[in-house]
C-alpha positions in Angstrom: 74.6 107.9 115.0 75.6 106.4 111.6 75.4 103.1 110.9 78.4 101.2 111.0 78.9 99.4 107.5 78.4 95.9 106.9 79.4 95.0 103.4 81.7 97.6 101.9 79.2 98.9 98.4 81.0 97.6 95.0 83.9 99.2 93.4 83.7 102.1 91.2 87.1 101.0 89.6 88.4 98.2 88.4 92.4 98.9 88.1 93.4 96.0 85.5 96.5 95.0 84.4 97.4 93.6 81.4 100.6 93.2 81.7 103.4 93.3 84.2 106.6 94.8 83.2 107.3 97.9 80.6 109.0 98.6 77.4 110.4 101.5 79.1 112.2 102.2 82.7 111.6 105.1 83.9 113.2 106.6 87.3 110.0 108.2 88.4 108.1 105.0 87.8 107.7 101.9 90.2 108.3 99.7 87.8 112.2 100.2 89.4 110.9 98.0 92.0 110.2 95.4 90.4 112.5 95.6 87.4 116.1 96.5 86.9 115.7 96.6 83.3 112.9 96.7 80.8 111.1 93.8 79.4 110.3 90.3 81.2 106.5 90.5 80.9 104.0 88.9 82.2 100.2 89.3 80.7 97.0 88.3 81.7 95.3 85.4 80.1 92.2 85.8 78.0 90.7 82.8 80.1 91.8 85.4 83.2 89.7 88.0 81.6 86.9 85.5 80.5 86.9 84.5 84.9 86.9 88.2 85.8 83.9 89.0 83.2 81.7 85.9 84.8 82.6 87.0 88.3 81.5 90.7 87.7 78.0 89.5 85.8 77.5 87.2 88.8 78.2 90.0 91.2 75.8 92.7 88.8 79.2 95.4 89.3 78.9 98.1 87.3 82.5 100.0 87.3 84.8 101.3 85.2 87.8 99.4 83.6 91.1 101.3 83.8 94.0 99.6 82.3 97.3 100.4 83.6 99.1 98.9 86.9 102.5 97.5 86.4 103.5 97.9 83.3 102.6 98.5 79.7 99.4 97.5 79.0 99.4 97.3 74.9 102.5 94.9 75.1 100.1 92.3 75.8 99.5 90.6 72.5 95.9 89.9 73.4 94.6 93.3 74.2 92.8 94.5 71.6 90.4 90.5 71.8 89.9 91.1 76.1 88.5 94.8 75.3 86.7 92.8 72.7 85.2 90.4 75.5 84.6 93.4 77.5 82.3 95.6 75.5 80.8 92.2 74.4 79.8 91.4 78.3 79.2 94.9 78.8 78.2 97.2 76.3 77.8 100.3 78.5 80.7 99.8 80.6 83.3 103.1 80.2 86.9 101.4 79.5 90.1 103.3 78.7 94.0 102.2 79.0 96.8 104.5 79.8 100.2 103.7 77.8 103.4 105.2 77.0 102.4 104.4 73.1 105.7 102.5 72.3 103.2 99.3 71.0 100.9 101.6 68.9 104.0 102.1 66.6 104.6 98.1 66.2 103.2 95.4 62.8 100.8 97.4 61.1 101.3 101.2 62.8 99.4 103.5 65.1 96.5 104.3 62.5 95.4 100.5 62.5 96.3 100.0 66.3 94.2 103.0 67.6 91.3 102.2 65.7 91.5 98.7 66.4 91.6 99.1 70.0 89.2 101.9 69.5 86.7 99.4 68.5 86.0 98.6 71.8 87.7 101.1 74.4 86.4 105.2 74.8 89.9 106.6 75.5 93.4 105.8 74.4 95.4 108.2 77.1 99.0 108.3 75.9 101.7 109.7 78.5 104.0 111.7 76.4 107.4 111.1 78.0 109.9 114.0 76.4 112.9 111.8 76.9 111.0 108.6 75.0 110.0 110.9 72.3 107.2 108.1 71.4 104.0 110.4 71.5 105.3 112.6 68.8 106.2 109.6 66.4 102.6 108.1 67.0 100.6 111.3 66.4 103.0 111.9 63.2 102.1 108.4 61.8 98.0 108.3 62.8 95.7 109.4 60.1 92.9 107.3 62.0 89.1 108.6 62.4 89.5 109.3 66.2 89.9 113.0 67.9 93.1 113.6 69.3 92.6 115.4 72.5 95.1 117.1 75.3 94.4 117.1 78.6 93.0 118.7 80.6 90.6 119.2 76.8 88.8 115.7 78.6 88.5 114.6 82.2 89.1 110.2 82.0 89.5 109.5 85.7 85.5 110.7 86.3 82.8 108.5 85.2 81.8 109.2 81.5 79.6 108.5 78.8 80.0 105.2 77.6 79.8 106.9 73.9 83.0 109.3 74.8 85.7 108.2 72.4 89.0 110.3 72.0 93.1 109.6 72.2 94.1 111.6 75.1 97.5 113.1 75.3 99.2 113.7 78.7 101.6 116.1 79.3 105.0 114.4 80.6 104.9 113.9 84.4 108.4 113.5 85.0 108.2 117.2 84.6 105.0 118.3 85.6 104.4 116.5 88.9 101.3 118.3 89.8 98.9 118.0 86.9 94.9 117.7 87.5 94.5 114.7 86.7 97.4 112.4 88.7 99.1 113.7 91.4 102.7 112.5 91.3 103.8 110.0 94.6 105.8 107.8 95.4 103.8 104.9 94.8 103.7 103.3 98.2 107.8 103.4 98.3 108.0 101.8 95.3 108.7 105.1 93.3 110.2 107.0 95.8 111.1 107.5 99.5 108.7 106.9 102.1 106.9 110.2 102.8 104.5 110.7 106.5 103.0 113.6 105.7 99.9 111.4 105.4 100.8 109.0 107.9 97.3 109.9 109.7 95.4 110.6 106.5 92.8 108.2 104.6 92.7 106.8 101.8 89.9 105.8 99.4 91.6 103.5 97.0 90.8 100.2 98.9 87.3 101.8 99.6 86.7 102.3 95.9 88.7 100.6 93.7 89.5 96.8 93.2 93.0 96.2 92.0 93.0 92.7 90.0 96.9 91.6 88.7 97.8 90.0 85.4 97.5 86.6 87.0 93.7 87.3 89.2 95.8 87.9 92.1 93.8 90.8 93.8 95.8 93.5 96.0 95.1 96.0 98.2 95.4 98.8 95.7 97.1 99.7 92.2 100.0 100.8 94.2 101.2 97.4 95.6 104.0 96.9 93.0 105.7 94.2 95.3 102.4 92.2 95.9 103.2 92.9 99.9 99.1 92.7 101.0 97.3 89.9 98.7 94.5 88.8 99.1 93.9 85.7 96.9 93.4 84.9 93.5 90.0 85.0 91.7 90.4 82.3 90.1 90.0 80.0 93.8 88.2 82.5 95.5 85.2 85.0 93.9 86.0 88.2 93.8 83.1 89.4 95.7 84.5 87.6 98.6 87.6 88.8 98.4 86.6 92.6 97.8 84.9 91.9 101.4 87.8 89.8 103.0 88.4 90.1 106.7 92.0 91.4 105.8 90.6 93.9 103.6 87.7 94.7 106.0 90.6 95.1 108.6 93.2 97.5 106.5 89.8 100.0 105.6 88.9 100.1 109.6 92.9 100.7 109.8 92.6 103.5 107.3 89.5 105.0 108.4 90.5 105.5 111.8 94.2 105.7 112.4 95.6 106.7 109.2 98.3 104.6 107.0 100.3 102.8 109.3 100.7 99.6 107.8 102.4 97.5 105.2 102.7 99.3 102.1 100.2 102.4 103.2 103.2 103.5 105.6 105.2 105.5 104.4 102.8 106.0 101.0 102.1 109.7 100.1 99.1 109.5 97.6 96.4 111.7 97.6 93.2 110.9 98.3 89.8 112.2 97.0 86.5 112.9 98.5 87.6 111.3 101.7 84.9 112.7 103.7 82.7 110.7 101.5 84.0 107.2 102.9 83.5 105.1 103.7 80.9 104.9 101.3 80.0 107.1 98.5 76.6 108.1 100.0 78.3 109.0 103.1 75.8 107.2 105.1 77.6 105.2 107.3 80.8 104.6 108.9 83.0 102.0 110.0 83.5 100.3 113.5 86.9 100.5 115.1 89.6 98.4 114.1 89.8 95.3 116.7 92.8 93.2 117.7 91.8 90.3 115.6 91.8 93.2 112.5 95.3 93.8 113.9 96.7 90.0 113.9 94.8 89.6 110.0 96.7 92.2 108.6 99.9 91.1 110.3 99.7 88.0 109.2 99.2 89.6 105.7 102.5 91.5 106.2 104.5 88.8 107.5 103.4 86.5 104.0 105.7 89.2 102.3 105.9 89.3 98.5 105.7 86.3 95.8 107.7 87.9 93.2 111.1 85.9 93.0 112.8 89.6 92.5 111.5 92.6 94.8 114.0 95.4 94.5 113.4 97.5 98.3 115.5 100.3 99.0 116.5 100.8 102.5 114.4 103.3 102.9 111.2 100.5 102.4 113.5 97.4 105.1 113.5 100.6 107.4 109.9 101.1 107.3 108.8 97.5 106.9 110.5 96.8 110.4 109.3 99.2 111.7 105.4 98.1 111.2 106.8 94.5 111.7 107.4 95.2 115.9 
């Protein structure tokens, strides 16, 4: 028999956000959730950042930094100096940020914003909305020293070479739902309606990915828009502590077992990778059974609800969260 995992291994991702809110508002996007209009951001701190580079020397993690979340990462004014603090704490580490490009275009012009932010990052990936028409403006106005590169030219979302250092440009997926690289969901409800045709399925984000918010508040993955299952902030409590808190612990036994039939998993319809690989990536273990204390912890995560003084739910979402509620 395998042995039943103790300490779940350290993240290979680190989903960051630099900002919460957009430039844009896209109907495909969760940001509807969250938003009824673009702008009213909220960014991350560089004496956030500085707390989450301490806390990941003082753990010895190793991931990768992808920049995205809830909102447009680049409209942070500070971006450009916390990649700075980044590669200075860790030279080797792989970072890229995914944005719709509307920022690049802004003060001095996408040649000096690419390379700036290039100074420190491996991949600018661009999402070239059709119906924005922003891509086209910033590839038209950068005469910079980088390769510009399509995808699928590159793979981002696997580990890299630290040296790797290209702007990526994705094809639009408002129209092309299916591409390689992100399969299009509905974001855990947020981005569409709820969806069970994974309601027994796993899922590896929690497993392999730590999802940090603008303010340290830690989630259970990249697609908890509404901040339904938090976990605490790193700035009162380490972030080793709360990658292995009893909640957390709880909602992977949940997933490993029984499938996604809580808080924001039900009802969520993104695909997972490598599953069989869980719950660890050396596939050497598993995980014990999911007990009635796991049940109460995650319920009393639930029942906390969101923070956010405006959570936009459709009915579809007050449908599903009753039903996990009974």
């Amino acid at each position: 028999m395998k042995p039943i995992i103790k300490r779940q291994p350290p993240p290979f991702t680190i989903k960051f956000e630099l900002t919460e809110g957009c430039n844009l508002h896209c109907g495909f996007c969760g940001i509807s959730s969250i938003r009824r209009k673009p702008g009213s951001f909220r960014f991350m701190t560089k004496d956030t950042a500085r707390e989450v580079i301490k806390q990941l020397k003082e753990l010895k993690w190793f991931p990768k930094l992808d920049c995205a979340m809830h909102g447009e990462p680049l409209m942070n004014p500070d971006s450009a100096e916390i990649f700075d603090m980044f590669r200075e704490a860790f030279p080797k580490m792989y970072m890229y940020v995914t944005s719709n490009g509307g920022p690049l275009l802004r003060g001095k012009g996408a040649t000096y914003n690419i390379d700036r932010l290039m100074e420190s990052l491996n991949v600018i990936a661009l999402d070239d909305y059709r119906y924005a028409k922003i891509v086209p403006r910033v590839l038209k106005d950068y005469k910079g020293n980088y390769a510009v590169k399509t995808y699928p030219d590159i793979q981002i979302y696997c580990r890299q070479k630290f040296t790797m250092k290209n702007i990526l440009i994705f094809p639009d997926i408002s129209v092309n739902r299916s591409i390689r690289a992100r399969k299009f969901n509905n974001q855990a409800g947020a981005a569409g309606p709820a969806d069970f045709r994974f309601y027994k399925s796993r899922c590896c984000k929690p497993f392999r990915e730590i999802a940090i918010k603008h303010d340290g508040e830690i989630v259970l993955c990249c697609n908890d828009w509404r901040r339904y299952f938090r976990l605490g902030n790193l700035t009162d409590v380490h972030m080793g502590k709360l990658w292995n808190h009893p909640a957390m612990r709880a909602a992977r036994k949940v997933l490993f077992h029984e499938g996604r039939n809580f808080s924001i998993c039900y009802g969520c319809n993104s695909y997972a990778y490598r599953v069989g690989l869980l719950p660890d990536l050396s596939a050497k273990h598993t995980m014990g059974k999911p007990s009635e204390n796991d049940r109460r912890l995650i319920k009393e995560i639930v029942k906390k609800g969101s923070d956010l003084e405006n959570v936009y739910v459709d009915s579809f979402r007050d449908i599903g969260m009753r039903k996990v509620m009974k």
